[in-house]
N, C-alpha and C positions, 0 to 999 in steps of 0.2 A: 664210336660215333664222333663225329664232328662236333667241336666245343666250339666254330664259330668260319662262318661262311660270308666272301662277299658277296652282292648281286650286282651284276657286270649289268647293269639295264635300266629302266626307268617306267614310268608308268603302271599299267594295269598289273605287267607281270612283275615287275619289281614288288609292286605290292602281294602280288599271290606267293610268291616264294618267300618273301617274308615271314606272313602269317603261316606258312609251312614248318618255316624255320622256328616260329615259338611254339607252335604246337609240340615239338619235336624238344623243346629247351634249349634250342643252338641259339647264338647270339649272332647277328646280325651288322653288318656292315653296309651300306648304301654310298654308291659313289652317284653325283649329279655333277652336271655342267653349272654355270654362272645362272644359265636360264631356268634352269632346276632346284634354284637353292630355297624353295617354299614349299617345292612338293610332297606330298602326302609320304611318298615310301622315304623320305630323309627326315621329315618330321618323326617315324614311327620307328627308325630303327635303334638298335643300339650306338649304334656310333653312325658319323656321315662323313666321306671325305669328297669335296670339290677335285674335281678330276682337269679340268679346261672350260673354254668357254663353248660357246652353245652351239658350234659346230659339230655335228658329229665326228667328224674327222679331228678335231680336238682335243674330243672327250669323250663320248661313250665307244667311240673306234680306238683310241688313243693306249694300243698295248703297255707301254710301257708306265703310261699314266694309273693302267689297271694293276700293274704287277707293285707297282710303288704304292697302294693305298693298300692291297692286299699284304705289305712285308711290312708295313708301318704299325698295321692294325693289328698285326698278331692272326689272320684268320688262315685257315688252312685248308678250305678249299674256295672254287670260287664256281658259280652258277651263274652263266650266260642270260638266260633268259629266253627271249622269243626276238627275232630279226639279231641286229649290230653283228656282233661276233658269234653270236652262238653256233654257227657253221660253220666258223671259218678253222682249219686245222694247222694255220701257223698260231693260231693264238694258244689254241689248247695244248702244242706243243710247246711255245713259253711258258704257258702254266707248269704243265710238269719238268720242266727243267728247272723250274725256279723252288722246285721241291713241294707245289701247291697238288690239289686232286681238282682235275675239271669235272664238273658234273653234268656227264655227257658220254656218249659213245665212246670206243674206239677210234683213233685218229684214222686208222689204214681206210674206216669206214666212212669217215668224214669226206674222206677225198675221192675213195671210189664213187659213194653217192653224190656230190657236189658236181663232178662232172655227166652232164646228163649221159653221154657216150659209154663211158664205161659204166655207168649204173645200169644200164641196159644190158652191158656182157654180165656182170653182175648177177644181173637177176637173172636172164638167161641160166646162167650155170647152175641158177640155184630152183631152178624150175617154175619159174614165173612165167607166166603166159603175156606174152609182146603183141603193141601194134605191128603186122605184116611191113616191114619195111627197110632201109639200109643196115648195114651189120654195123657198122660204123660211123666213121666223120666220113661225109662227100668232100671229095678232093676238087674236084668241079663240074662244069655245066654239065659235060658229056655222063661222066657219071648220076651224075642229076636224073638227065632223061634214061638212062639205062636203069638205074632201078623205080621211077617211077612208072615205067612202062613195065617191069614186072608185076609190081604194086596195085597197078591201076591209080587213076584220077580218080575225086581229087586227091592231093596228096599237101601234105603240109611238112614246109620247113623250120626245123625248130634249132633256135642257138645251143647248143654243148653245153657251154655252161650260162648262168644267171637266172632270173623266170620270169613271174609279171606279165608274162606276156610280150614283152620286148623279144625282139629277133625271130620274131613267129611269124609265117607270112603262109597264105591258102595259094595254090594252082589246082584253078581246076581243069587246065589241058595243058599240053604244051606249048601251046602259044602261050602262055603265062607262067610259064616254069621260068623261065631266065632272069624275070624281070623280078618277080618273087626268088628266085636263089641270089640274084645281087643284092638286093634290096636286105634278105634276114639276114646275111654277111656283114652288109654296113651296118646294120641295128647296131647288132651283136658286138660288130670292132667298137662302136661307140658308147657302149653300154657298158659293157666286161670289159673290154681291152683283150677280147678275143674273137674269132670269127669263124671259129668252126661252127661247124651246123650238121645234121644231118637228118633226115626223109624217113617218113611213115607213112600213113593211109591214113586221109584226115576222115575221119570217122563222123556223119552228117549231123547226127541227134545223140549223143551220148549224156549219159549223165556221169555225174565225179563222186565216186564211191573213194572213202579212204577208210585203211584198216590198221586199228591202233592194237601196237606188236609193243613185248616188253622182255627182257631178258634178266637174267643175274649173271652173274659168276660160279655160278653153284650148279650151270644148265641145265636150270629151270627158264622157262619159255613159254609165254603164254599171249593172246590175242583176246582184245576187249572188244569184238566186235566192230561194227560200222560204223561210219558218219556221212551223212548223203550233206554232201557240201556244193550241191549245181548252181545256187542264186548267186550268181557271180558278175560282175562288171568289167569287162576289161583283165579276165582273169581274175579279180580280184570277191574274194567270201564275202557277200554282205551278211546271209542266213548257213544255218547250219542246224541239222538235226538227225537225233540219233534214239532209234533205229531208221534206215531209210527206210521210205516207205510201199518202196517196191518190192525191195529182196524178200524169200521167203526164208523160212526159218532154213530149211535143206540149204539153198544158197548162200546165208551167212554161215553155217557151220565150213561150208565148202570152200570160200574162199578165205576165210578166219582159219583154215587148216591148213592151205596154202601159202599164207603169210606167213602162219609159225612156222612150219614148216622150213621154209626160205630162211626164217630170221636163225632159224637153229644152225643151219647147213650153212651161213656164214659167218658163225662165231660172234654173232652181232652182241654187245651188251649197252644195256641201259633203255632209252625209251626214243620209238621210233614209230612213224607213220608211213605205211606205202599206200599210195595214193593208186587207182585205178580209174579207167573210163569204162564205162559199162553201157554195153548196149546190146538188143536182141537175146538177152539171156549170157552174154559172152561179157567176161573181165579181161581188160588187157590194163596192164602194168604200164604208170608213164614215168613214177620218181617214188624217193622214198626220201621225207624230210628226216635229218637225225636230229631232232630236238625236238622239245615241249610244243605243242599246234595253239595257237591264238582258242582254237573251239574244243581244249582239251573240256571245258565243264560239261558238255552235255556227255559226254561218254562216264566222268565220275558221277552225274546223275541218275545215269540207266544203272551203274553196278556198284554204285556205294565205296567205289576204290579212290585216294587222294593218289594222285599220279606224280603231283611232285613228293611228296613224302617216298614213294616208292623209290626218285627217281633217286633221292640222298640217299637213302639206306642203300643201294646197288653201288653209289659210288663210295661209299664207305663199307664196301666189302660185304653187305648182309644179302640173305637173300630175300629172294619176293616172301609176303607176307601173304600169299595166296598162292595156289595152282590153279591150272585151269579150271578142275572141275569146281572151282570154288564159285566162278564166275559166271553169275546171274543174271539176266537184263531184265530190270522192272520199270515199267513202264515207257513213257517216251519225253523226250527232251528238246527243247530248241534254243538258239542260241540268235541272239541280233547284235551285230558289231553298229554301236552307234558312233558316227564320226563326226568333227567337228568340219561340215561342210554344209552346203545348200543340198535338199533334198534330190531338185530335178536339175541344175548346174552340174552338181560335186566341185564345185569350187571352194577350194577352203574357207572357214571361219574361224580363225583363234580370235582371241579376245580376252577380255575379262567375264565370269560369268559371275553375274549376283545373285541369282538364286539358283540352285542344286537340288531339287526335291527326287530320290531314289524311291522306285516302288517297294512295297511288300506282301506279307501274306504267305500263305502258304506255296508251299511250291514255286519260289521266286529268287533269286538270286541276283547279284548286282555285282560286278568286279570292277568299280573305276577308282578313279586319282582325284574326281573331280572335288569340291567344295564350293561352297559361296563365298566369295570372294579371288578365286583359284584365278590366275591369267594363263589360259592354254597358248603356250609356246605357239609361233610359227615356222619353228625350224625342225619338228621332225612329224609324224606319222600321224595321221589327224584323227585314230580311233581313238577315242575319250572314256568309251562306257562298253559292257557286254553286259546286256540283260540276258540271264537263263533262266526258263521256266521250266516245270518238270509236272509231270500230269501222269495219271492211270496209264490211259492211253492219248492216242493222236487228238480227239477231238475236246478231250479234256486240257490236253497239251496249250493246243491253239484259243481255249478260251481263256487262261489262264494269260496266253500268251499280250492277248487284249488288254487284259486288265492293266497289267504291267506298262507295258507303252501308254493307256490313254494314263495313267498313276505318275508316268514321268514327268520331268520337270527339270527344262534345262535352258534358263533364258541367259541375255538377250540375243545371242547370235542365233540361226538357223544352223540345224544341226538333221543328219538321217530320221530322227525320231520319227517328222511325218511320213516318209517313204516309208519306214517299218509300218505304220499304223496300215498303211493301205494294203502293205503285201499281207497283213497278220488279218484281213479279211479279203482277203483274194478269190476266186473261186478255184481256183488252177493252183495254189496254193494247198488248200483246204481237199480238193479231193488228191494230191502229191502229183499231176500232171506236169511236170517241168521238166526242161533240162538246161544243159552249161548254156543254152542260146536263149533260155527263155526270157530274161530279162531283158537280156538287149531287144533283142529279135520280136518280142512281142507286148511282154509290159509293159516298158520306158514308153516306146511308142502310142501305143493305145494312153497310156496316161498323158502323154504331148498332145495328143488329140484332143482330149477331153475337154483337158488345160483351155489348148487355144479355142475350142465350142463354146465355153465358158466366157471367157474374154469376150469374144465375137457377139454375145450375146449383152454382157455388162457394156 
């Protein structure tokens, strides 16, 4: 085992692999930027080295900056984290060339998954079920309309590589295909500094099922079940809960077989999430992240498994600490990304915050950075807090869920807290009616409405 790990990151996950890393006796390394030198995960680790100033591109991108605090410190592997480099396979191969172990996938699979293109032949080979649509990258318009006329309307053009939602553009006929295939091209060159793209069947009401797959060395292979992750903004997870609350038990076992499955027949190791849309009874495959997911805690809630502890022991050669049949799901879980923004704007808010008050209780959970007195940077990712609850079942879930947000406390900026409070008494919520649209398409709105009734009537 590892006698001392850095963590290439900052914030919530910095903090979770941390406290991973002493559960386990490893000693800990914490690299920050200039704007990070008060933070919670450099305050708590064993050692802290100042990387660059508070650009990402600086300093928590800053390869070289990573490998020289890693060969200073003595640590001998290093743990990405969640977003910066954790994906990235020129970095994990500095790491092993510099004689370090990345705690993370396979590189071959960093790159096949990274590129959305090939993650699709990918998966294909490995028997995953695909949106109906181009085999490949579209070379251009004519090909555009040749396989979106096989396809059928609508059809949606997605960038190759990056995600977010950027270079994503809907045609619903062809008189709209052109303008939509030029348009996700320029995203795309502008975004990644690439411009491939390529067409599928944009699917009208899906929901976003993803299924957490895990590997060793030792081929062992196993799948933690779902996470219904559809309350999304602009692509982006506000809520997340786990079991979804559609699937029946037959269809998780079904597509959890599927997954391991796939993850076996690619040689895949360490920990990984494929992601699906789900709709009318039907999974289709859109990506598979190879890294730790922002809403790994409600899946260790439902099966009592730490996922980063697993994910060390795999890259330090051990095997899983469990087989399938070991894995349980009890009860149900939910998760709220609370960010430092305006609830109904999402305009950002850093600041200084003065008072911090984290809920508790039973079946509660809190992953932040935050403190009284803490100044939230304005230079990188504005989620601050994950509140998880964990309940019997769903309705126990969700009142638990209540408790916990009206319990927070997080002044004086404006921050998601009240936009959770209202989704976490929803009715559309509460009986699991949603999908990837429903937020935009129906919440936000009806809450704008209300909003402005309100006003109109003050």
């Amino acid at each position: 085992m590892f006698k001392k790990i850095l963590i290439a990151n900052r914030g919530d996950v910095a903090l979770r692999v941390l406290r991973a890393c002493q559960d386990m006796g490893i000693a800990t390394v914490a690299v920050h930027s200039t704007a990070d030198t008060d933070a919670m995960h450099v305050r708590l680790a064993d050692e802290s080295v100042c990387i660059g100033e508070a650009p990402s591109a600086q300093s928590y991108l800053n390869i070289p900056a990573l490998i020289s605090a890693a060969t200073i410190t003595g640590a001998e592997a290093i743990h990405p984290g969640v977003g910066f480099l954790s994906e990235n396979a020129d970095f994990a191969g500095v790491v092993e060339a510099h004689g370090l172990t990345f705690i993370g996938p396979r590189i071959e699979h960093i790159v096949s998954m990274g590129d959305k293109v090939e993650a699709k032949r990918t998966a294909a080979a490995a028997g995953l079920p695909l949106v109906p649509g181009s085999d490949g990258a579209i070379a251009n318009l004519s090909e555009a309309q040749r396989v979106a006329k096989s396809t059928g309307y609508p059809v949606l053009i997605k960038a190759a590589s990056g995600g977010g939602g950027r270079g994503m553009k809907v045609a619903n006929s062809e008189d709209d295909l052109s303008e939509a295939f030029s348009s996700a091209r320029s995203e795309a060159k502008a975004a990644f500094g690439d411009d491939t793209v390529y067409l599928e069947r944009y699917l009208g009401n899906p929901r976003h099922i993803e299924i957490q797959v895990i590997a060793d060395a030792h081929g062992n292979v196993a799948h933690l079940g779902e996470r219904e992750c559809s309350v999304q903004r602009r692509h982006q997870k506000l809520l997340e809960e786990a079991p979804s609350p559609v699937l029946t038990p037959d269809e998780r076992a079904h597509i959890g077989g599927i997954a391991a499955n796939a993850t076996r027949s690619m040689g895949y190791l360490g920990l990984g999430t494929m992601e699906f849309l789900y709709e009318n009874g039907e999974f289709f495959f859109i990506e598979m992240n190879t890294r730790l997911q922002v809403e790994h805690p409600i899946t260790e809630a439902i099966t009592g498994i730490d996922l980063v502890v697993e994910q060390i022991r795999i890259a330090a050669g051990l095997p899983l600490s469990f087989r399938q049949e070991d894995v349980h799901f009890n009860g149900h879980a939910i998760e709220c990304r609370i960010n430092a923004e305006h609830p109904t704007t999402f305009m950002p808010t850093p600041g200084k915050v003065s008072d911090f008050h984290a809920p508790g209780g039973p079946g509660v959970r809190v992953d932040s950075f935050l403190y009284s007195g803490y100044r939230i940077p304005s230079d990188y990712d504005s989620l601050i807090a994950k509140i998880i609850v964990h309940g019997d079942d769903r309705a126990h879930c969700l009142a638990r869920l209540q408790r916990a947000l009206d319990e927070t406390i997080i002044t004086p900026m404006p921050t998601s807290l009240d936009l959770h409070r209202l989704l976490a008494k929803d009715a559309d919520i509460a009986s699991g009616d949603y999908s990837i649209r429903w937020l935009e398409e129906k919440f936000l709105p009806n809450l704008e409405a209300s909003q402005t009734a309100d006003n109109s009537k003050s």
